[in-house]
Structure formats: structure tokens, C-alpha cells
N, C-alpha and C positions, 0 to 999 in steps of 0.2 A: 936140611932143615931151613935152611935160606928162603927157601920158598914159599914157608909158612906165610912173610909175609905180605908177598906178593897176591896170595890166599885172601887172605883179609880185607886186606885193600880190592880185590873182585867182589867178596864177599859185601862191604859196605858200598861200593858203586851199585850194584843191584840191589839189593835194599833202598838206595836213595829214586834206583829209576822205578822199579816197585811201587814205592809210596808214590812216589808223581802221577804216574799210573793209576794211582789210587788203587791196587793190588793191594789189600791191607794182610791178605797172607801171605802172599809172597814176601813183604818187606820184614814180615816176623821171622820166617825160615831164614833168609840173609842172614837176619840181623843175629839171631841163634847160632846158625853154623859157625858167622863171625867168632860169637862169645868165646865159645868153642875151643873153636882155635886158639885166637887168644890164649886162653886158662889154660892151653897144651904147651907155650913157650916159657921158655924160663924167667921174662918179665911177666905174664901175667900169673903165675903157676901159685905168688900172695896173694891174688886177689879173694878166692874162696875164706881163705882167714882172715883178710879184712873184711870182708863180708860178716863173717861174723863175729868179730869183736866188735864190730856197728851193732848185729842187732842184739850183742848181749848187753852193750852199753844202755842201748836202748832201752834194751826190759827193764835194767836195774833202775832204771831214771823215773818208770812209767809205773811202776808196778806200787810202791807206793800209793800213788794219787790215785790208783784204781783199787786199792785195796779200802782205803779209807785211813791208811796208818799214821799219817805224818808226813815232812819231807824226806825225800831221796837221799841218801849219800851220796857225799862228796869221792867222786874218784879217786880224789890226790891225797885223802886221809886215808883211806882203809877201813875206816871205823866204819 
């Protein structure tokens, strides 16, 4: 598994020669395989649950002001 991230590191070299290129597909596939990977090691393996505890925080902050109800709750109360 060592080599994952040597993976990665290929994975966003090409992506970066990609984009210069101005290949704007090919720097997306990189840049994806990257993710990928990534998300498959044991450092990135949080990041899908950080992902969404952002965009749950997010809804609860927004959803008010698009409802018309009032202000958002406070995270740090509960209430």
C-alpha cells in the first residue's frame, strides 16, 4: 500500500501537465483518479465525513434565510 502514494503524486503531475496542455479532460480524470485514491488511504478515508458535516452544517445555516423563518441556530447551543 506504500505505493498508493506514489499513485497520487503521478496522478497530480498529470493533471498539472493536462491543464498546461490545456487538456481540460484529461486534468479532470487525474485529478479524480487522484481523489480516489486518496479517499482509499487511511488519511483520507475522514474526508467523505467531513465532506458532509460541511454540507450539513451548511444546510442548517441556509435553510432558514431561504425559508423566510428567522435566524439560523447557533451550533454551539443545540437549541
Amino acid at each position: 500500500m506504500s505505493s498508493v502514494g506514489v499513485l497520487i503524486l503521478f496522478m497530480l503531475l498529470g493533471a498539472f501537465i493536462c491543464a498546461k496542455a490545456r487538456v481540460a479532460m484529461g486534468a479532470v480524470a487525474f485529478s479524480l483518479i487522484a481523489l480516489v485514491l486518496f479517499v482509499s488511504t487511511p488519511v483520507g478515508s475522514g474526508l467523505p465525513a467531513a465532506i458532509g458535516t460541511f454540507v450539513a452544517a451548511f444546510d442548517r445555516a441556509a435553510t432558514p434565510a431561504l425559508n423566510g423563518t428567522g435566524r439560523a441556530e447557533s451550533a454551539g447551543t443545540g437549541s
